[in-house]
C-alpha positions, 0 to 999 in steps of 0.5 A, spaced: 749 339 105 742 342 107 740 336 104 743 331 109 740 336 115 733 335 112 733 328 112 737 328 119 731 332 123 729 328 129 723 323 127 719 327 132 719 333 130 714 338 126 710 336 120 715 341 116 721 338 118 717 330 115 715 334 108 722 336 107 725 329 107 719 326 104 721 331 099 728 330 099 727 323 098 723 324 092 728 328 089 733 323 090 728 318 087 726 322 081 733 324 079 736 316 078 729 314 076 728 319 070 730 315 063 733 321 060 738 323 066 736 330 068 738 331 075 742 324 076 749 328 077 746 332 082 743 325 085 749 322 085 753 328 088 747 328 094 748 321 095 757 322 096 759 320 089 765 324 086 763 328 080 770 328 078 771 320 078 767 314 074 761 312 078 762 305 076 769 305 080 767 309 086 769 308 093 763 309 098 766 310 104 763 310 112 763 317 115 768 314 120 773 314 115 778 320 116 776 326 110 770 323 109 764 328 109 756 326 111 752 324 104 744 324 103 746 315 102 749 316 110 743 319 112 738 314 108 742 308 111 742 311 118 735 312 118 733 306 116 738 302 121 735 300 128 738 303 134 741 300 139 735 301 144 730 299 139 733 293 135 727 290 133 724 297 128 728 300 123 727 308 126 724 311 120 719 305 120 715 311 124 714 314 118 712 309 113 712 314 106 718 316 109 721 309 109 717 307 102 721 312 099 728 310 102 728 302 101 726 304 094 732 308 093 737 304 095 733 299 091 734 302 085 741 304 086 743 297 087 740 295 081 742 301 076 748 299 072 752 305 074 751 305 081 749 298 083 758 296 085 759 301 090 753 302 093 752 294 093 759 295 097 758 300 102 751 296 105 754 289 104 761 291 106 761 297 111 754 296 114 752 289 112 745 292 111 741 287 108 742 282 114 740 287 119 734 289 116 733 282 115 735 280 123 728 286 123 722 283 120 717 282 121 717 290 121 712 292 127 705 293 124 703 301 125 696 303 125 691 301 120 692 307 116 699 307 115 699 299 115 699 299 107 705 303 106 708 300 113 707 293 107 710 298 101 715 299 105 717 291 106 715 290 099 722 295 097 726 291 103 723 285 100 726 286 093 732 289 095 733 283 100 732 279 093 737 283 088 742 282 094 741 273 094 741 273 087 747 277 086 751 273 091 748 267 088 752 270 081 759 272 084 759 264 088 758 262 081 762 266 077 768 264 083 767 257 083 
């Protein structure tokens, strides 16, 4: 996909190449927030779901499984994961409208009735994301005109980390 490029584009790269993923990442965001459905197949389609198969029952699998394509929901979980030469900062951090944008995402995509089971697993399970975000806070402090959305984007974090307790809170309850 073009749209997983966009969003793969070097962070120092041109301003050109940040407006194309900030624009990717408002498509993706409008298309599963919208209330009436327009565009959420195609957002579904992006972010690696199979169009032919239940969204409920979808399997998000790494892309180091074998025949496993690279999706946009790949490329918005790598860009927000720490790097081995910087495991304090989430890379996209740099960017903070960047990261607002991602963190609300996978956000809404957790707590979207048809969507929360299989991205739920695959950041749990395949990346245990939650956690490493949480191993990275506080997130360094940019500078003062980026710091509001610099705390935007912990806010989104913050809910995410939130559902994510809340969620195994239940499933222990519902074990026991």
């Amino acid at each position: 996909h073009g749209f997983v490029e966009c969003l793969e584009e070097p962070l120092s790269s041109s301003s050109q190449a940040e407006e194309c993923r900030l624009a990717v990442l408002r498509l993706l965001l409008q298309a599963i927030e919208r209330k009436d459905g327009g565009g959420w197949g195609l957002a579904l389609f992006l972010l690696g779901f199979d169009p032919k198969r239940p969204i409920r029952s979808a399997v998000l699998q790494d892309t180091t499984a074998p025949g496993v394509a690279r999706s946009c929901l790949h490329a918005v979980v790598s860009l927000l994961t720490p790097s081995s030469d910087c495991p304090s900062s989430p890379p996209l951090l740099r960017r903070p409208e960047a990261a607002v944008l991602a963190f609300r995402l996978l956000y809404r995509l957790v707590t979207n009735t048809s969507t929360s089971v299989p991205v739920a697993h695959f950041l749990r399970n395949e990346r245990d994301f939650v956690l490493t975000q949480l191993r990275a806070l506080p997130f360094p402090s940019p500078s003062n005109e980026e710091a509001t959305t610099a705390l935007e984007a912990t806010a989104w974090l913050l809910r995410l980390v939130a559902w994510e307790l809340r969620a195994t809170v239940t499933s222990r309850k519902h074990q026991q």
